[in-house]
N, C-alpha and C positions, 0 to 999 in steps of 0.2 A: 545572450547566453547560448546561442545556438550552436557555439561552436563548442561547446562543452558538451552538448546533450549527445545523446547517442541518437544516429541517423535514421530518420523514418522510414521503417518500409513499407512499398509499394503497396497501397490499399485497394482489394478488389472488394468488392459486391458483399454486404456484412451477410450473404445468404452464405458466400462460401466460405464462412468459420465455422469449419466441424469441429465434431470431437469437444470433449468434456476439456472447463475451463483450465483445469488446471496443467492441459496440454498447450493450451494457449499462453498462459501466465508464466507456469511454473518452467517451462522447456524441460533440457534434459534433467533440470535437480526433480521438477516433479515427477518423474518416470521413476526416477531413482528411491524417490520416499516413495512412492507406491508397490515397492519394489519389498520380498518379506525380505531380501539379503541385503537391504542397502540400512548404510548407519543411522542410527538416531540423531547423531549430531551433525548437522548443517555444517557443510564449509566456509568458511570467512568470503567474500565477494573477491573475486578477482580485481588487482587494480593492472593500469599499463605498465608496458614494459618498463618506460622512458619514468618509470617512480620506482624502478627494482634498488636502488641506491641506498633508498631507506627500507627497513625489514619490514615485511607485511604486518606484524601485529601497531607498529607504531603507527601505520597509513590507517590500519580499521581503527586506531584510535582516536587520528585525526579525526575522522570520519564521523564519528559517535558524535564525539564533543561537536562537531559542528552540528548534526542535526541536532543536539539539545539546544545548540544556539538560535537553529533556525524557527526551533517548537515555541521559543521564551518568543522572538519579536510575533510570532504569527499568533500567538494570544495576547498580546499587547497592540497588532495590528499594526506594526511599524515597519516600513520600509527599511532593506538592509543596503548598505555599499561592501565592495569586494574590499575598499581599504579596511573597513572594520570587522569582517571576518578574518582579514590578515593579521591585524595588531590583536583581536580577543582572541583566536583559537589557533592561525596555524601558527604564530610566533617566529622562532628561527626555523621553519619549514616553509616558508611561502613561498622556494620554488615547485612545493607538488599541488600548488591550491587548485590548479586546471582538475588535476585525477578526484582530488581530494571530494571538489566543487561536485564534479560531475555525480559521483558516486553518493555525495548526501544528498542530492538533487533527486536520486532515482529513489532511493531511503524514502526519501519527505512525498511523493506522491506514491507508492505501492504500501507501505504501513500506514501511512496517518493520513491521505488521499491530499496531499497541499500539493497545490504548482507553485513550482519558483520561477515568475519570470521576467525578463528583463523589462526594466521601462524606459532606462536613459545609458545607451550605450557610451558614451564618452566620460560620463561618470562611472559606471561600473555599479547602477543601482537595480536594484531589485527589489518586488513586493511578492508577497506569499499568497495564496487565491486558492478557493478550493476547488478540486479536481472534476470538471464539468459544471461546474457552476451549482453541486450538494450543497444544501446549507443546513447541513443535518448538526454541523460542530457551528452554527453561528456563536452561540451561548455555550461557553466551556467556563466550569466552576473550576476551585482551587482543585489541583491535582488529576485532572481530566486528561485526558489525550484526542486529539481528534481521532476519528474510528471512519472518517468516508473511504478510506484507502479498502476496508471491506466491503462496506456497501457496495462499492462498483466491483468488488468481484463477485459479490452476491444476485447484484442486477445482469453482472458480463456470462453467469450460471443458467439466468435465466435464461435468457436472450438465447444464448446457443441451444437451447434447448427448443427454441419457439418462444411460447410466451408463458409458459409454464417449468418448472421442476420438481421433483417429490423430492421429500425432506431427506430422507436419507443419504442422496447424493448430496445436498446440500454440509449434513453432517462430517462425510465423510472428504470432503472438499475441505472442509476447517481441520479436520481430524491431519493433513496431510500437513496444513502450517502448524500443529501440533497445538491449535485450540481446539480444546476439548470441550465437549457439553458435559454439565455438571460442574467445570471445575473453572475458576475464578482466573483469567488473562489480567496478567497486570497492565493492559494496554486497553484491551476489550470487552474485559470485563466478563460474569458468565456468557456465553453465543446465545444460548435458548429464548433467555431472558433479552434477550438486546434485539434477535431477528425475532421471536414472535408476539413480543409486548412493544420494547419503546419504537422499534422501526413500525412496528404495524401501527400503534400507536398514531406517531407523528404520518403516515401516510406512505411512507414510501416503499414497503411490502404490503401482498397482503399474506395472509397465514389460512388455509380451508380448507376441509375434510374432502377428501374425493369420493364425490357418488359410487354408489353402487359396491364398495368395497368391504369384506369380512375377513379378515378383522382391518378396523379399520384406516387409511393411508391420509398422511396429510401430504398439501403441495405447498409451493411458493409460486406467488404471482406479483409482478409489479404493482407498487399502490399508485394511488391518482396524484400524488406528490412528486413520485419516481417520475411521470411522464409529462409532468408540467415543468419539472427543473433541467431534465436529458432527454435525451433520445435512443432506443437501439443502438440505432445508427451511429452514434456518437460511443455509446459503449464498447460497441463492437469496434468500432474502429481505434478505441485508447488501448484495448486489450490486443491488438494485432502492434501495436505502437511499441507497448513493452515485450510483445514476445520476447522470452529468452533472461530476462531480467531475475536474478536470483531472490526472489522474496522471503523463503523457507529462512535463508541467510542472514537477510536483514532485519527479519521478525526476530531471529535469536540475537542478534544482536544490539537493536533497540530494547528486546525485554532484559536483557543482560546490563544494559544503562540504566533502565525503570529501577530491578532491584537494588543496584549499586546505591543510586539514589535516593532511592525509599530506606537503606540502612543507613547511609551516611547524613539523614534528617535526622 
């Protein structure tokens, strides 16, 4: 699959990622939502030139549809082949399956934290894995979505921060992919509820008041789960991996599949 993914850059020293995640993550769209003049609605993902043939809204639909395809085998835990993404989802379009491919690929690890990656290059096969080896979505009941895709940018928050960060940044970091605390993600579910019960919970934050503070400030810290399953190091350097990757984009546009979904059950 390597030739489909988008090309790694140059990794230095995880000490020199400055600046707040979502300068890392989000690139220019997150400058732009942080921005009080920029729109509320996310742009559709850019695809390449060489798929201009067919109209953008039909590529971001390809698109969708494959990543629900690739969500059903990765809770079923089934390896995919590229012939069967061909014949279930891109149909008469399997000459754009390269753009197509590439584009749910970046979908399926920054929203839902899955790697797609190759295992038998002369078959064209693929198996799904979670992103850094989380295993926070082992156990996904009916109608779940996997949610690691946040956790590492909640751990990639940390991390650039040191080994701490206060909530509010943490907040307003969710508040910019336009999950909100108090209000129910059809993906995510409430944030509060998810980062400071089940994540602290299962280990992988922790949630605690900061001394000496009136009134008073809470932080986030990696739990002992976070640090047995990743690394910093490994964060830091997945979060330099997607710089530039539009996620604001494809959070609305996975949540835009969710609902579809959920009315057409």
């Amino acid at each position: 699959m390597s030739e489909l993914r988008q090309p790694e850059a140059d990794l230095q020293a995880p000490v020199q990622a400055q600046g707040p995640v979502e300068a890392q993550v989000f690139g220019a769209a997150g400058e732009e939502a942080a921005s009080p003049s920029s729109s509320s609605s996310p742009v559709a993902p850019s695809f390449s030139a060489y798929a201009e043939s067919l109209p953008q809204e039909a590529l971001t639909v390809l698109m969708a549809d494959l990543v629900a395809f690739l969500l059903l085998k990765y809770r079923t835990k089934e390896p995919i082949c590229k012939a069967e993404m061909l014949n279930m989802v891109l149909g008469d379009h399997r000459d754009h399956f390269p753009v197509v491919f590439s584009q749910a690929c970046e979908c399926m690890q920054l929203v839902f934290g899955v790697d797609v990656k190759e295992v038998d290059p002369r078959e064209c096969t693929y198996v799904l894995v979670p992103t850094l080896g989380l295993t926070c979505d082992a156990v996904l009941s009916d109608g779940q979505r996997p949610k690691a895709g946040l956790l590492v940018l909640i751990l990639g928050q940390i991390a650039l921060y040191g080994d701490r960060t206060p909530e509010e940044d943490v907040w307003e970091l969710l508040s910019i992919m336009e999950v909100d605390v108090g209000e129910q993600h059809c993906i995510y579910g409430e944030p509060r509820e998810l980062l400071t019960e089940v994540w602290v919970q299962e280990g992988y934050l922790e949630y605690r008041q900061v001394p000496h503070c009136d009134p008073a400030r809470y932080e986030f810290l990696w739990g002992p789960r976070a640090y047995a399953e990743t690394s910093k190091w490994q964060v830091l350097e997945h979060l330099l991996r997607v710089n530039g990757w539009d996620l604001r984009s494809f959070l609305s546009l996975c949540a835009e599949g969710v609902s579809d979904e959920e009315e057409g059950a």
